[in-house]
ZADO-1210 file (C-alpha; in nm, 4 decimals, padded with zeros to 6 digits):
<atoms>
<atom x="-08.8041" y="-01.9491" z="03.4500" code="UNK" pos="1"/>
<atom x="-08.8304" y="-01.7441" z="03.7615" code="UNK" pos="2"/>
<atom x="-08.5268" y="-01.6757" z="03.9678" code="UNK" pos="3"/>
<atom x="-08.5502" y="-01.5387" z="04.3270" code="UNK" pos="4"/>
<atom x="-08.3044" y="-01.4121" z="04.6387" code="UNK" pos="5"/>
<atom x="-08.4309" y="-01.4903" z="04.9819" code="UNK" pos="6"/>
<atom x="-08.3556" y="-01.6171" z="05.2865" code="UNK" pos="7"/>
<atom x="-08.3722" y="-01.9223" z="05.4336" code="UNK" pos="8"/>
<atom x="-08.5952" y="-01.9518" z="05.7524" code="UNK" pos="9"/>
<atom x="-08.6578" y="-02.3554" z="05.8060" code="UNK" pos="10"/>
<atom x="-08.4094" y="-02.5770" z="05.7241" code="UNK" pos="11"/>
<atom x="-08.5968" y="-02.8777" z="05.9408" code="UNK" pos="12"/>
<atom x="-08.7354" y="-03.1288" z="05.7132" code="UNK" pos="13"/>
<atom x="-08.5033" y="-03.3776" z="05.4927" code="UNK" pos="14"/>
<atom x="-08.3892" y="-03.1922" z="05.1489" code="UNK" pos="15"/>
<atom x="-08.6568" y="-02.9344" z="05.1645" code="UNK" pos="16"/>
<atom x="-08.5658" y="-02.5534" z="05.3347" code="UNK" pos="17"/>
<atom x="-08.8618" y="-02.2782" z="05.3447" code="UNK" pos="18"/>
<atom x="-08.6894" y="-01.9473" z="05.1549" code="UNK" pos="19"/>
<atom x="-08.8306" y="-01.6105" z="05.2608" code="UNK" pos="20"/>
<atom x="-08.8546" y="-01.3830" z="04.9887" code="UNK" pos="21"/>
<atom x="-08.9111" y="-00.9571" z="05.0887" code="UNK" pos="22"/>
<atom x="-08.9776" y="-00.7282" z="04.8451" code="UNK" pos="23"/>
<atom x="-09.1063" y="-00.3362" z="04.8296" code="UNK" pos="24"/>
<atom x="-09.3664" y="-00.2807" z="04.6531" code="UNK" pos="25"/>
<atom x="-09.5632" y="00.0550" z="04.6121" code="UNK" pos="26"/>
<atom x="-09.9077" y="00.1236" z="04.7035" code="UNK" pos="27"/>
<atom x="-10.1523" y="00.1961" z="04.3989" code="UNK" pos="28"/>
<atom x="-10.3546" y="00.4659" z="04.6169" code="UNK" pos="29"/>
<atom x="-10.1337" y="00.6297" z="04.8649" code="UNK" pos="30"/>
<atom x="-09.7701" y="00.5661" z="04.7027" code="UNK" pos="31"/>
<atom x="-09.5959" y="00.4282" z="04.9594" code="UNK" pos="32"/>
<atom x="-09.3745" y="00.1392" z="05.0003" code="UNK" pos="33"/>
<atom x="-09.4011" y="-00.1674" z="05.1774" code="UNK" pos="34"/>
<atom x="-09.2446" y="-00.5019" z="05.2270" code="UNK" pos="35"/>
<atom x="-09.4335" y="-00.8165" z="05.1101" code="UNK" pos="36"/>
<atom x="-09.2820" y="-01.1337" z="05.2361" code="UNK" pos="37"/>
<atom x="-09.3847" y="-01.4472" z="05.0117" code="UNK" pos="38"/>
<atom x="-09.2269" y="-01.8176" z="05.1593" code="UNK" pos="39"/>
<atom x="-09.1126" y="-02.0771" z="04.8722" code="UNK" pos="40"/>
<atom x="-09.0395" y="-02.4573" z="04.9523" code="UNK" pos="41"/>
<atom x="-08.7009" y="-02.5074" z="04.7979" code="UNK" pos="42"/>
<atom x="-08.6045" y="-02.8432" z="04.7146" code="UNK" pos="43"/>
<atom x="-08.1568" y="-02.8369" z="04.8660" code="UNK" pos="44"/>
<atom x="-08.0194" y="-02.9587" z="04.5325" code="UNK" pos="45"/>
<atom x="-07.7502" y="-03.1202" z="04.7322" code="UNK" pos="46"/>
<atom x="-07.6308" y="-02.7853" z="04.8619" code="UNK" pos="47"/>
<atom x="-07.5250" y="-02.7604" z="05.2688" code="UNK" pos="48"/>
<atom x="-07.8110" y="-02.4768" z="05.3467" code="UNK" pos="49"/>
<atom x="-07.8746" y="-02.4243" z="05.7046" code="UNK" pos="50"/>
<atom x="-08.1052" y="-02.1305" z="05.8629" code="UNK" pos="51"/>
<atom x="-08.0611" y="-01.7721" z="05.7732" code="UNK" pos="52"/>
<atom x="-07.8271" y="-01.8390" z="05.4414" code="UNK" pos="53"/>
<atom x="-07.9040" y="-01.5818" z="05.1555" code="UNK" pos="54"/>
<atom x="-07.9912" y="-01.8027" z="04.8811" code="UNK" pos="55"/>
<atom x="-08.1346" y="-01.8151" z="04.5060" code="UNK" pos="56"/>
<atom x="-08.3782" y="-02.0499" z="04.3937" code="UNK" pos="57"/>
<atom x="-08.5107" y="-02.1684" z="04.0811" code="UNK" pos="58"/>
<atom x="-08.8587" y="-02.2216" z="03.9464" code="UNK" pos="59"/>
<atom x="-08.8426" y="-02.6063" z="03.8744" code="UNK" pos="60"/>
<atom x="-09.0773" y="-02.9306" z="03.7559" code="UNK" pos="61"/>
<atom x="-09.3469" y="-03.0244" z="04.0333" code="UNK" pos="62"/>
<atom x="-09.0877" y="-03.1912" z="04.3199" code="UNK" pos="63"/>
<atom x="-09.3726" y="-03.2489" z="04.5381" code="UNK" pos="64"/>
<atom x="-09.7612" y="-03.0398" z="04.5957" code="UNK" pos="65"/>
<atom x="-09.5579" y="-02.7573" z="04.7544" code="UNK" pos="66"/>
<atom x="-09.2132" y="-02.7565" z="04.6095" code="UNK" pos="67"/>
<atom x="-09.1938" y="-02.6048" z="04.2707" code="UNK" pos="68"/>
<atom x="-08.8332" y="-02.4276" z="04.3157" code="UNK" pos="69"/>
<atom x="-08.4742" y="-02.5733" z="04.3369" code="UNK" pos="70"/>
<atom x="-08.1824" y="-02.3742" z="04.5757" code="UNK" pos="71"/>
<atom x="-07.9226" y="-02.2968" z="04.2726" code="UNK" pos="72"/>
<atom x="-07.6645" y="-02.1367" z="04.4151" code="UNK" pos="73"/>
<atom x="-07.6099" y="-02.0154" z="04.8328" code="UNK" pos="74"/>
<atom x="-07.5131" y="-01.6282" z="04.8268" code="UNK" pos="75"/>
<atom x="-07.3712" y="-01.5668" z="05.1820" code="UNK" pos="76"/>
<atom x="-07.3345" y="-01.8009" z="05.4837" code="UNK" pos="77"/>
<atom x="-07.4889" y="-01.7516" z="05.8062" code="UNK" pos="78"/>
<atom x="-07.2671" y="-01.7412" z="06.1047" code="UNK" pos="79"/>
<atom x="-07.3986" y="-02.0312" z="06.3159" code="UNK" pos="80"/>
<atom x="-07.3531" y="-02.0023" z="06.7305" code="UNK" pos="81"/>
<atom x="-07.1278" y="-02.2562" z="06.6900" code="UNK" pos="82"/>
<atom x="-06.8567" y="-02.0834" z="06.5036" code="UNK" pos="83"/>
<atom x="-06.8782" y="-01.7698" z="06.6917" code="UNK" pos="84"/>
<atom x="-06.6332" y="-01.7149" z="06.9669" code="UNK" pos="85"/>
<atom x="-06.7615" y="-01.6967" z="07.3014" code="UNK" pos="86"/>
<atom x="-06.7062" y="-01.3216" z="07.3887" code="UNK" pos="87"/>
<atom x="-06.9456" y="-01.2831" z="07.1059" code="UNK" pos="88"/>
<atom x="-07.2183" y="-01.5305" z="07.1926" code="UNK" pos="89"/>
<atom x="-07.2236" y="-01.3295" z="07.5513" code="UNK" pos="90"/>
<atom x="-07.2425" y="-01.0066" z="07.3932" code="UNK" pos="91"/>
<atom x="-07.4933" y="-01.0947" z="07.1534" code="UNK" pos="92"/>
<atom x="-07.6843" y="-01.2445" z="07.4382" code="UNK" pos="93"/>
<atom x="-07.6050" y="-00.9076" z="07.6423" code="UNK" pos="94"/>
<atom x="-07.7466" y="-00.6715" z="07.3418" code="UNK" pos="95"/>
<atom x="-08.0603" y="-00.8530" z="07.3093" code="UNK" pos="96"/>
<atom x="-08.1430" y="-00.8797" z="07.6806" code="UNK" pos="97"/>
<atom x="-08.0805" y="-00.5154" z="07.6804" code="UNK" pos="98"/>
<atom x="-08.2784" y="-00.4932" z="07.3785" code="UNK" pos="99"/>
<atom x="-08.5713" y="-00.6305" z="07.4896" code="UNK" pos="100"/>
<atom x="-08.5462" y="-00.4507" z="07.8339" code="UNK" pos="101"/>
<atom x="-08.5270" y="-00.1197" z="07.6644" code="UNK" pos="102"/>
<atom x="-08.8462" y="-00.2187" z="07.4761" code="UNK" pos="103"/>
<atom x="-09.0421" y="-00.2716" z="07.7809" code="UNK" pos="104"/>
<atom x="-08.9353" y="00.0404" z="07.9482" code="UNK" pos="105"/>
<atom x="-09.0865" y="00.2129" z="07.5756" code="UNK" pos="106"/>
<atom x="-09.4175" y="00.0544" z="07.5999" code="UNK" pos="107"/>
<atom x="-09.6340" y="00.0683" z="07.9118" code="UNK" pos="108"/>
<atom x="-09.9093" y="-00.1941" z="08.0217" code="UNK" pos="109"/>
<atom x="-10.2271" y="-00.1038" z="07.8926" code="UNK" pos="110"/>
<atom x="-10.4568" y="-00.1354" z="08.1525" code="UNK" pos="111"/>
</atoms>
């Protein structure tokens, strides 16, 4: 039985999330690490999982073609915009327009 930790990054379709699953893994040639990302269909189990919960899933019977795995247990919550107070949602907002300002200003237009 195969166990895995990942992270949920669909939670659109009826009982079903998509789980994101990183892990390092070292290069046979050079030796250096890098992250492989591998998605799993995750059948909800009856669990309240919504996007970006840290979850573990379990290898399972065939559900369906794509879902083999079943969420067992949800790790951490994810804060959802809705449960945030609003001085946070505007400086969240704030950091990533600054963010992505500050990105622009680091990479000039190729031309």
């Amino acid at each position: 039985m195969h166990i895995k930790h990942g992270i949920v990054t669909s939670a659109r379709m009826q009982n079903t999330v998509v789980v994101t699953e990183h892990r390092s893994v070292l290069h046979p040639m050079y030796a250096k690490r890098f992250r492989v990302s591998k998605k799993f269909m995750a059948d909800t189990n009856g669990h309240d999982v919504k996007l970006g919960d840290e979850v573990t899933i379990t290898e399972c019977r065939p559900i369906s073609k794509l879902k083999h795995f079943k969420v067992t247990e949800i790790l951490k919550k994810a804060v959802q915009v809705s449960e945030m107070k609003s001085e946070d949602v505007e400086k969240t907002i704030k950091r990533d327009h600054r963010d992505a300002q500050a990105e622009k200003k680091v990479s000039p237009d190729a031309k």
